[in-house]
MIGUFI-480939 format. One line per 4 residues: number of its first residue (from 1); their letters; for each residue x, y, z of C-alpha. Coordinates in Angstrom, 1 decimal, always signed. Example, Ala and Ser with C-alpha at 12.3 -4.5 7.8 and 13.67 -1.06 7.14 Angstrom:
REM residues 2
1> AS> +12.3,-4.5,+7.8 ~ +13.7,-1.1,+7.1
//
This chain:
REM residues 372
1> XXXX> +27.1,-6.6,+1.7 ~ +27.7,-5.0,-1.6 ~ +24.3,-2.7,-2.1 ~ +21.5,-3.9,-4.2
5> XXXX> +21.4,-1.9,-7.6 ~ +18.4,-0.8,-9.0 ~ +17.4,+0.4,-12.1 ~ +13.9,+2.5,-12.6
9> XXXX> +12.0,+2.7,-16.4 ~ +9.6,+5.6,-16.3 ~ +10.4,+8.0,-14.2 ~ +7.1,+10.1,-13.7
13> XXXX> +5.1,+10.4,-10.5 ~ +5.1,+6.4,-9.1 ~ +8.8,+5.7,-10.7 ~ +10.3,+9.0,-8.9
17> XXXX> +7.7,+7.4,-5.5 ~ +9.8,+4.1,-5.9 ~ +13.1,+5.8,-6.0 ~ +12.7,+7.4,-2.2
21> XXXX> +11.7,+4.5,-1.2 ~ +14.6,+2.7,-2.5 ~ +16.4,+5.6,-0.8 ~ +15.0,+4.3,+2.6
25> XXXX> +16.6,+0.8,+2.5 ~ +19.4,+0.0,+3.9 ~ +22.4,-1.0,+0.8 ~ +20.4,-0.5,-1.6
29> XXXX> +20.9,+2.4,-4.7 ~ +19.6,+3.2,-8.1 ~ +22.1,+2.9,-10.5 ~ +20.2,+3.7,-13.7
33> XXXX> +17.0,+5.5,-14.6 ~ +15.3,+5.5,-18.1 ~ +12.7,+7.5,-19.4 ~ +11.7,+8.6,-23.1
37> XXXX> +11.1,+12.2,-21.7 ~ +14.3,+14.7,-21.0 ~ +12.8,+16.8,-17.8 ~ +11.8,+13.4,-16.2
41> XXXX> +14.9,+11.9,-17.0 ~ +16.5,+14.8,-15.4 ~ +14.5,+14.9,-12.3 ~ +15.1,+11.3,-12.0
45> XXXX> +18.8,+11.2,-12.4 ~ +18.9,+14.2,-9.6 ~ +17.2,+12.5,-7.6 ~ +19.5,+9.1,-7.8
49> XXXX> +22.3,+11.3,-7.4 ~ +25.0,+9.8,-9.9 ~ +23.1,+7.3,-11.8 ~ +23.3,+6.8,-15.0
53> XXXX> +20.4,+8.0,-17.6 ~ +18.8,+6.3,-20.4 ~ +16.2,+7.3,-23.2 ~ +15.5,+3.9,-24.0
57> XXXX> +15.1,+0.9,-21.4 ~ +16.8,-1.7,-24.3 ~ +19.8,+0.8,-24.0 ~ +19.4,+0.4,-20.0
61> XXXX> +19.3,-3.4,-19.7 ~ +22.4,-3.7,-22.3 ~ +24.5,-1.5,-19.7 ~ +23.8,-4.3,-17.2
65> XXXX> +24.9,-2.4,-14.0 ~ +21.6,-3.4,-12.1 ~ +20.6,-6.0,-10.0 ~ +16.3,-5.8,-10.3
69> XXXX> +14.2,-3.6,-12.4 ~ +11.2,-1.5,-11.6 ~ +8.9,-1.3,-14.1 ~ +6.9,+1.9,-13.6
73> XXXX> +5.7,+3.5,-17.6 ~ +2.0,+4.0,-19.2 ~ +0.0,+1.1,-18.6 ~ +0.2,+0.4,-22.3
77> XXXX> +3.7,+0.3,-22.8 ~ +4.4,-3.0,-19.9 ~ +3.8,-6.0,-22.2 ~ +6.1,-5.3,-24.8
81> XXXX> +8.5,-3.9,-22.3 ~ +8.0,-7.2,-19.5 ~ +9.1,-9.3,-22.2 ~ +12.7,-7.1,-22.7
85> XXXX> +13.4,-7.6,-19.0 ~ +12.0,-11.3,-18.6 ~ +14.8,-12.1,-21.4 ~ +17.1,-11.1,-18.5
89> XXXX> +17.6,-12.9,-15.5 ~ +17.1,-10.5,-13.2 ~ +14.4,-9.6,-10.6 ~ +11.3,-7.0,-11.8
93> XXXX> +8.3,-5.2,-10.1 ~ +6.1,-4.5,-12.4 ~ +4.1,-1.4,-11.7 ~ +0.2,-2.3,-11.6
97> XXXX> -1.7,-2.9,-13.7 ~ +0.5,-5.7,-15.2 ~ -1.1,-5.2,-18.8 ~ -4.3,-2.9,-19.8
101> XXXX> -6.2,-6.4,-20.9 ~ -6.6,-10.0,-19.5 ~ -4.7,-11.3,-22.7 ~ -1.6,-9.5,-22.7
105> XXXX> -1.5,-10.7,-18.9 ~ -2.3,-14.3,-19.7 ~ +0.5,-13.9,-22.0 ~ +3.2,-12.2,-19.9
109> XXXX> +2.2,-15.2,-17.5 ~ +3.1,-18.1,-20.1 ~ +6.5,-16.1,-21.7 ~ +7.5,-16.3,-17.9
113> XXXX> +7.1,-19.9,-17.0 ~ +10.2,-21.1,-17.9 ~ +12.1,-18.0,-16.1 ~ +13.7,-18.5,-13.0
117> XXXX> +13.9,-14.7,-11.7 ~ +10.8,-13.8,-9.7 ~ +8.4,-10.9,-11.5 ~ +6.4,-8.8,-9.0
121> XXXX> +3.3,-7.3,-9.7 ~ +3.2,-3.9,-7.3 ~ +0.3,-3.6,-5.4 ~ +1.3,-1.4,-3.1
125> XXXX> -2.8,-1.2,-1.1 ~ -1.2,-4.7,+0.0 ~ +0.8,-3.0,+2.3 ~ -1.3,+0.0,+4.1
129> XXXX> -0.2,-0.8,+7.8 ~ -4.3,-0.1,+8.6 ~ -4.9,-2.8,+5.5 ~ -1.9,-5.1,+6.9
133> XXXX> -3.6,-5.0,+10.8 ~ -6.6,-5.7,+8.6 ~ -5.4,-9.1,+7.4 ~ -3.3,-10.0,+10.6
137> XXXX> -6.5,-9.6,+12.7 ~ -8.5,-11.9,+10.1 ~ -6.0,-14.3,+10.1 ~ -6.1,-14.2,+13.7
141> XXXX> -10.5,-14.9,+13.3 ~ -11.3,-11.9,+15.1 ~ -14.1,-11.7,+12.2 ~ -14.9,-15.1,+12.1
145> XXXX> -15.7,-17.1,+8.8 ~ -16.0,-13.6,+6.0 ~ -18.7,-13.3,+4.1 ~ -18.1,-9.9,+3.1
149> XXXX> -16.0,-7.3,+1.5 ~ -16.3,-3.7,+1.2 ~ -14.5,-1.1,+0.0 ~ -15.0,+2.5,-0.8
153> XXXX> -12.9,+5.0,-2.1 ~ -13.2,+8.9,-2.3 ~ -10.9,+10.9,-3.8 ~ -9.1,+13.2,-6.1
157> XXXX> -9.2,+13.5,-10.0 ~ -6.5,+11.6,-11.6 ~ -3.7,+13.5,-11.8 ~ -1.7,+15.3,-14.2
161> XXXX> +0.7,+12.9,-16.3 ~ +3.5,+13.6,-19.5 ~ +1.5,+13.1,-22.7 ~ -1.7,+12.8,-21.0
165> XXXX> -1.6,+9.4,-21.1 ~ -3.9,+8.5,-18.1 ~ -7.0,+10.1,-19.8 ~ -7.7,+8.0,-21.9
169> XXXX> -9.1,+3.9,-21.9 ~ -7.1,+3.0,-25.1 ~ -3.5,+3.6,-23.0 ~ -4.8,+2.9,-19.3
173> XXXX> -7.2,-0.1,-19.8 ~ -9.9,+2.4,-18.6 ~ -10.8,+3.7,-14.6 ~ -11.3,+0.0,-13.7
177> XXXX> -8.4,-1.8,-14.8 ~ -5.6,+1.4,-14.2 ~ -7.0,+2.5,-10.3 ~ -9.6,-0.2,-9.3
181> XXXX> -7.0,-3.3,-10.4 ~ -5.6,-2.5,-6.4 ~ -9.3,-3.0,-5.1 ~ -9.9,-6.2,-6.7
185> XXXX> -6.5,-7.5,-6.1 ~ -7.3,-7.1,-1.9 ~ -11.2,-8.4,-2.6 ~ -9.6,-12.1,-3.9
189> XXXX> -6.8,-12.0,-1.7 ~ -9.1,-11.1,+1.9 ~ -11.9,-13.4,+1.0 ~ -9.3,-16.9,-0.2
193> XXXX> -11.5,-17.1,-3.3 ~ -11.3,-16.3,-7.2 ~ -13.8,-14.1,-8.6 ~ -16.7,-15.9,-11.1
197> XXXX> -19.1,-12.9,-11.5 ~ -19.0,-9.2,-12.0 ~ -21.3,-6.4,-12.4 ~ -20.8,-2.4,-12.6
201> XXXX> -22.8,+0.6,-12.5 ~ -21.0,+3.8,-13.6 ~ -19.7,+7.1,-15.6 ~ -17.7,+9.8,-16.7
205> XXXX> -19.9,+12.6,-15.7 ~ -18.0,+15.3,-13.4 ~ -14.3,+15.5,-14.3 ~ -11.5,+16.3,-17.4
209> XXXX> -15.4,+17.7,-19.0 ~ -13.3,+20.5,-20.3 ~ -10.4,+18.8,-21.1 ~ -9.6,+18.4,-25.1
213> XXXX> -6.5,+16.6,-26.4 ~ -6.4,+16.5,-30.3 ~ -10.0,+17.6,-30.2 ~ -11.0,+13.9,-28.0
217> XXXX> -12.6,+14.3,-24.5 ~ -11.0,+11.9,-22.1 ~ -13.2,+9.0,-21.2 ~ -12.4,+7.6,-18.4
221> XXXX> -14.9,+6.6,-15.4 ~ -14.6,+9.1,-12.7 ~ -17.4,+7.2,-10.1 ~ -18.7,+3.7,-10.0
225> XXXX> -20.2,+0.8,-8.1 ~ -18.8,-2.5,-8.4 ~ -20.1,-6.0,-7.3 ~ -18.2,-9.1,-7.8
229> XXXX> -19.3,-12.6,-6.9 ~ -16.5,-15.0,-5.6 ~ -16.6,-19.3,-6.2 ~ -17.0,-19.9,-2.2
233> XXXX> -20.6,-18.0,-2.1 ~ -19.0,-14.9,-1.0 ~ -19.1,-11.4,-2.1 ~ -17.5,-7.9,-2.6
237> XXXX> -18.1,-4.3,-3.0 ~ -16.6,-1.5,-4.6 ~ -17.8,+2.6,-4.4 ~ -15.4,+4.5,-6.4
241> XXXX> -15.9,+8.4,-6.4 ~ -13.0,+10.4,-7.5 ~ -14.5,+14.2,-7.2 ~ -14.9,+13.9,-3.3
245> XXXX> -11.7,+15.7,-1.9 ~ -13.2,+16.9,+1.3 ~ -13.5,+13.2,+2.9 ~ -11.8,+12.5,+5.6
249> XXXX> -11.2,+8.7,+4.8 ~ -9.7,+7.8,+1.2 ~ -10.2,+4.2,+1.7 ~ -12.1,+2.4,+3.8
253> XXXX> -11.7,-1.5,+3.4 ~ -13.6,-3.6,+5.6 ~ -14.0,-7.4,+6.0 ~ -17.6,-8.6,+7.6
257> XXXX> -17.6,-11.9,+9.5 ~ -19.7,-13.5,+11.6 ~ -18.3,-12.7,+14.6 ~ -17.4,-9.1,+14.1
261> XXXX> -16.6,-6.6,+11.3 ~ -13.3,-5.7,+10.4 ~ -12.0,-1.7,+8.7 ~ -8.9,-0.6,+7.8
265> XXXX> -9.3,+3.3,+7.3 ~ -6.6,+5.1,+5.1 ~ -6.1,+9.2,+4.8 ~ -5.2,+10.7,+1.7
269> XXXX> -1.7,+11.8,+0.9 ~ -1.0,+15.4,+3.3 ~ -0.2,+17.2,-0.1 ~ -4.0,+17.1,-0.8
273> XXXX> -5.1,+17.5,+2.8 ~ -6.3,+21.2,+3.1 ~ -3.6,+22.0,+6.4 ~ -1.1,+19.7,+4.1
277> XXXX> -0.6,+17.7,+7.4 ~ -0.2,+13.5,+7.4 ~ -3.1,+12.1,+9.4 ~ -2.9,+8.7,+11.2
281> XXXX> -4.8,+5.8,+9.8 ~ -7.2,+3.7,+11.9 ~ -8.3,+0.0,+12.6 ~ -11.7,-0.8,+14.1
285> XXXX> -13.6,-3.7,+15.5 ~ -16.9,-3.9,+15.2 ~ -17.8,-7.0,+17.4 ~ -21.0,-8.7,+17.0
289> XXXX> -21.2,-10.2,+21.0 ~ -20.4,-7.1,+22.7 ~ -22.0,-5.0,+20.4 ~ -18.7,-2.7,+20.8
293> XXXX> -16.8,-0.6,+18.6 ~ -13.1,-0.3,+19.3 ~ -10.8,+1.8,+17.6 ~ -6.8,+2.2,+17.3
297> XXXX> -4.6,+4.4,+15.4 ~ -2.4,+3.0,+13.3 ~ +1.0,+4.9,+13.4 ~ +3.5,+5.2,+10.4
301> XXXX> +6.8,+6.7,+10.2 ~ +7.0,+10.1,+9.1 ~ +10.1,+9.7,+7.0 ~ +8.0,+6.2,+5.5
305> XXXX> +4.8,+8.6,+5.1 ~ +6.8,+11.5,+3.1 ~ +7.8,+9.4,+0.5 ~ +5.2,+8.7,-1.3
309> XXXX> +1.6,+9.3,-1.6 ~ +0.4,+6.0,-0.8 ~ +0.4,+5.8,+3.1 ~ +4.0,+4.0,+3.6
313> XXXX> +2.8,+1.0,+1.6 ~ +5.5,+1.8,-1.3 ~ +8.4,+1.4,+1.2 ~ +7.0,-1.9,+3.1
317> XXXX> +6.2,-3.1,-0.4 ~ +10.2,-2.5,-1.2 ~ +11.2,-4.0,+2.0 ~ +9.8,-7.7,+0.9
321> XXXX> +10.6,-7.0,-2.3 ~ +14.4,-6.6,-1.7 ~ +14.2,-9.7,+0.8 ~ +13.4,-11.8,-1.7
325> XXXX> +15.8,-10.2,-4.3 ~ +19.0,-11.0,-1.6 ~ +17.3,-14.5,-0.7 ~ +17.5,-15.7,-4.4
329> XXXX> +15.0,-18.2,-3.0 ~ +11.2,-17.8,-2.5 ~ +8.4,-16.7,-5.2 ~ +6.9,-13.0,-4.7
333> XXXX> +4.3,-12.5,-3.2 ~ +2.3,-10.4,-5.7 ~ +2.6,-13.2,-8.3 ~ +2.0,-12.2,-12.5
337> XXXX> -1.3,-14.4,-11.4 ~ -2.6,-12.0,-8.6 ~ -1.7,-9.3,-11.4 ~ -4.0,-11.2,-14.1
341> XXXX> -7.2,-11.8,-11.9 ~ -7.2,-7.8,-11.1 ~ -7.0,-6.8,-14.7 ~ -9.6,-9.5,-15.7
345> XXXX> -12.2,-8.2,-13.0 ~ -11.3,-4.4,-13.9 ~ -11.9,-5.4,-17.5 ~ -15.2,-7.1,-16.8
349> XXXX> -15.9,-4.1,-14.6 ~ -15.6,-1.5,-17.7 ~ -17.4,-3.9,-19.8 ~ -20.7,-4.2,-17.7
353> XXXX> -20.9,-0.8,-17.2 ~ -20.6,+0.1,-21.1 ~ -22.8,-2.9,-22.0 ~ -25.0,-3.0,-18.1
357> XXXX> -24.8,-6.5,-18.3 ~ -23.6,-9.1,-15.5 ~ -20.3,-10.6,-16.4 ~ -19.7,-14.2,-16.1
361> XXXX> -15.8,-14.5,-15.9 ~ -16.3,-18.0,-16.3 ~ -16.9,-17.7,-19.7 ~ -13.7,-16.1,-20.5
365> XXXX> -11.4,-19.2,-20.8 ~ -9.4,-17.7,-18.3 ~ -6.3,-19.9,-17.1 ~ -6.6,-22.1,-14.3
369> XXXX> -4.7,-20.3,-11.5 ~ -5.2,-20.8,-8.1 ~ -6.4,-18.5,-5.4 ~ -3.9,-16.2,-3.5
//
């Protein structure tokens, strides 16, 4: 089997994340790496270890010496970008979120319905092996009919990227739409329903303060509480902090039934835990008959766990991504619509809590897509 040949556009933090991934699959290499910046670029083509390097991602798909792309630059830069690559026929994973705003997404999502090459949109939470026992378990009906999702996440500041570009809402689509696009993505998909309603409570009040770029202050939300309304009756939850370093738990994600409540329990990365040590996930059952809590860790591979900062998801992501690139058969399972609904609730989310109004996403003329 000749190995699948990837090529990577943005090379910063999550594209240089993808690449040892792509390093853990069996036949499969990255043959070109692109980025507009010449230390990236270098790190990147050090990295690949002989592939070739490109300033421009136009001068990267002309070389044609890849099989599937990886979309992974500023938020901002993906529409115009998608449509370069969805003139190809070859496979892409487009880096979340697809677009900063529900209308470049609803139009990525018409330019591609003639294409025959599957796009998929990377959310990588998908594939937390604690969030992945989550969803086999509710498959299974340990929880019974849900009625509820929760999620909270407690973190780190947003880190340090080239140009800055993540402080600001213009380039990233704002807190809601750049980090929380993952959370919203797993609300829809765990609860089988689309999203009608949304409502948000929150601020930029502890960090980037003292930052100044060009004399601007960044203004992106750095803590929030979510709640979105879903067309079968039920609901979600979102708690978003991300000044609270010291918690043991990054994500929590749990499903309430009624038979039993579900979490999946996620660590942060080990370069921010204080011993710089990978900690195990866990997956509890809360079960509503016995009135018993049961707990199991969920093991990762340490190799799968150093790659990345995402708790092995990136690699698992890679794994069904690359399946489906060698089929040349099947549709991905991160679809551009998945990648339109969590941009469209993100967006509602930043507008109720400018505005502190409840947002009625059926009043947005929003395409008639079907649950995931």
């Amino acid at each position: 089997m000749n190995p699948l040949r990837y090529g990577i556009i943005g090379t910063g933090m999550m594209g240089q994340e993808h690449m040892r991934n792509i390093a853990l699959l069996a036949d499969a290499r990255v043959t070109a790496v692109c980025d507009p910046d010449a230390g990236m670029r270098a790190q990147a083509a050090a990295l690949a270890g002989g592939a070739q390097d490109f300033s421009d991602h136009r001068a990267l798909i002309a070389a044609d010496i890849c099989d599937a792309y990886v979309l992974a630059t500023p938020n901002d830069l993906h529409p115009g970008q998608m449509r370069d690559l969805m003139a190809t026929d070859k496979p892409i994973l487009c880096e979340k979120p697809l677009a900063t705003t529900a209308a470049d997404c609803r139009a990525l999502m018409q330019a591609a319905e003639a294409r025959r090459a599957p796009v998929w949109v990377a959310m990588e939470y998908r594939y937390m092996p604690p969030v992945e026992r989550l969803r086999a378990a509710l498959a299974d009906g340990l929880a019974g009919t849900p009625h509820m999702v929760s999620i909270r996440e407690h973190r780190f500041p947003f880190l340090d990227k080239v140009g800055d570009w993540n402080r600001f809402n213009a380039r990233t689509g704002g807190t809601m739409v750049e980090k929380c696009c993952h959370f919203f993505d797993l609300m829809r998909l765990l609860l089988g329903s689309d999203p009608i309603r949304v409502y948000a409570s929150g601020g930029a009040d502890v960090n980037h303060r003292e930052e100044r770029y060009d004399g601007r202050v960044p203004d992106i939300v750095d803590h929030a509480y979510v709640t979105v309304d879903f067309a079968s009756g039920t609901r979600a939850m979102l708690e978003l902090c991300m000044f609270a370093e010291g918690s043991h738990w990054q994500e929590v994600v749990s499903v309430t039934g009624d038979r039993a409540r579900l979490d999946a329990c996620v660590p942060g990365p080990a370069r921010f835990a204080p011993d710089g040590q990978e900690r195990h996930s866990e997956f509890v059952i809360s079960d509503r008959a016995s009135k018993r809590e049961t707990r199991e860790a969920v093991e990762v591979d340490a190799s799968i766990l150093g790659a990345g900062d995402h708790h092995g998801s990136t690699y698992f992501q890679h794994e069904r991504f690359a399946r489906l690139v060698r089929s040349g058969t099947g549709r991905p399972e991160v679809s551009l619509a998945d990648g339109y609904w969590s941009v469209l609730v993100g967006e509602a989310a930043e507008r109720s809590i400018r505005t502190h109004q409840v947002i009625d996403l059926r009043e947005n003329g929003h395409p008639a897509v079907s649950a995931a």
